[in-house]
C-alpha positions as a printed Julia matrix, in Angstrom:
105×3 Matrix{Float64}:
 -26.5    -7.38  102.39
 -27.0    -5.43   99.07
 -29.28   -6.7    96.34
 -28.23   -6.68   92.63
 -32.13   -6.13   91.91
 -33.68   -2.59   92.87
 -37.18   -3.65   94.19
 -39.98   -1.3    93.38
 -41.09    2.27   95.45
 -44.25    2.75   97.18
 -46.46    5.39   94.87
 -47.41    8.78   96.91
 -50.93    8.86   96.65
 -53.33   11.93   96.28
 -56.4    11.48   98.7
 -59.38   12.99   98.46
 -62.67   12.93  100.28
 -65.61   11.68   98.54
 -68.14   13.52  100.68
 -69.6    17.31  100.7
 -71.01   18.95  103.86
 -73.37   20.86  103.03
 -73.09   22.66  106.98
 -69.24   23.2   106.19
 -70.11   25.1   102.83
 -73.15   27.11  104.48
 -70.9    27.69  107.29
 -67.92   29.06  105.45
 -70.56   31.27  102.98
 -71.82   33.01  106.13
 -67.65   33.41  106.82
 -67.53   34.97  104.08
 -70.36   37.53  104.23
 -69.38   38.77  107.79
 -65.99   39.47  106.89
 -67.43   41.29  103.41
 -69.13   43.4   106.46
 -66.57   43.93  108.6
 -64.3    45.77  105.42
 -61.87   42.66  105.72
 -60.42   40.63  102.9
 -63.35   37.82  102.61
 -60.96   35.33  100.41
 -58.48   35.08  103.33
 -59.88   32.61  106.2
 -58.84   33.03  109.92
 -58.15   29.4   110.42
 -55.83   27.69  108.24
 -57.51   24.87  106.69
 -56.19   21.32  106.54
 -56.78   18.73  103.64
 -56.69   15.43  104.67
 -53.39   13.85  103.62
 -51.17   17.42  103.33
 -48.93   16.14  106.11
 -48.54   12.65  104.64
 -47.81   13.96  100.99
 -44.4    15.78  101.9
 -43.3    12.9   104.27
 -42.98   10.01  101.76
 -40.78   12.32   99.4
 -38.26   13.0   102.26
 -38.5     9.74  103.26
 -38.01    7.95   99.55
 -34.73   10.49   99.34
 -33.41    9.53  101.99
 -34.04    5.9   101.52
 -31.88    6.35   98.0
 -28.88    8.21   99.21
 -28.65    5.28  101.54
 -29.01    2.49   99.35
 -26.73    4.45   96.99
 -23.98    4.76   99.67
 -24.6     1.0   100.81
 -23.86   -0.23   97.05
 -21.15    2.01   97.02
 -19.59    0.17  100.4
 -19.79   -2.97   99.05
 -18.28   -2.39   96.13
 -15.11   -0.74   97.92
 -15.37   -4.01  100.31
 -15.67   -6.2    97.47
 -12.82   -4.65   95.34
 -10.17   -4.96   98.87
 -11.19   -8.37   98.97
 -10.25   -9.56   95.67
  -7.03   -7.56   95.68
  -6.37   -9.52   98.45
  -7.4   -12.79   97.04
  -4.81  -11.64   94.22
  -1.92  -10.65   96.25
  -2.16  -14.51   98.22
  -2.73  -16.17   94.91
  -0.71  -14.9    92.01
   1.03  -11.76   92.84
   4.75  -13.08   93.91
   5.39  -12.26   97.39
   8.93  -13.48   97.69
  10.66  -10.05   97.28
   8.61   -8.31  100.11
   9.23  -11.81  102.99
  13.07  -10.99  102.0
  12.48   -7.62  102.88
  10.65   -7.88  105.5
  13.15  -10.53  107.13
């Protein structure tokens, strides 16, 4: 069932490493200078390098979009469900019904 009171979103958090590698650094340097060497572009690297959390950063704002269009379309449900109900409710309790049972008979 629907709640009248929106509870709160998860934040998307930005994560990143508190450590250096020195090997990684020396590593890509020495990248670097061979491709300087070879003629090639030196600021473009042959493998494409992944930051921890790049994957997860782009999932939670697809998710939390899709998670409002369907608590928008739920609330809109109930309200439609809501609203037969009570027309309903009047049509047995006030409305006067007489003229449609002689019409129907």
């Amino acid at each position: 069932m629907a709640s009248f009171f929106s509870t709160p979103e998860y934040n998307v958090f930005d994560y990143r490493p508190r450590y250096f590698d020195s090997e990684k650094e020396n590593r890509k340097e020495r990248l670097r200078h061979l491709r300087i060497e070879k003629g090639k572009n030196p600021d473009i690297d042959s493998e494409e390098e992944v930051r921890p959390g790049s994957r997860i950063k782009g999932s939670f704002r697809a998710r939390m979009s899709d998670r409002k269009y369907r608590k928008r379309s739920s609330a809109i449900r109930f309200l439609i469900i809501l609203g037969f109900l009570f027309f309903i409710a009047y049509l047995i309790l006030i409305a006067d019904l007489t003229s449609v049972i002689n019409y129907l008979s």
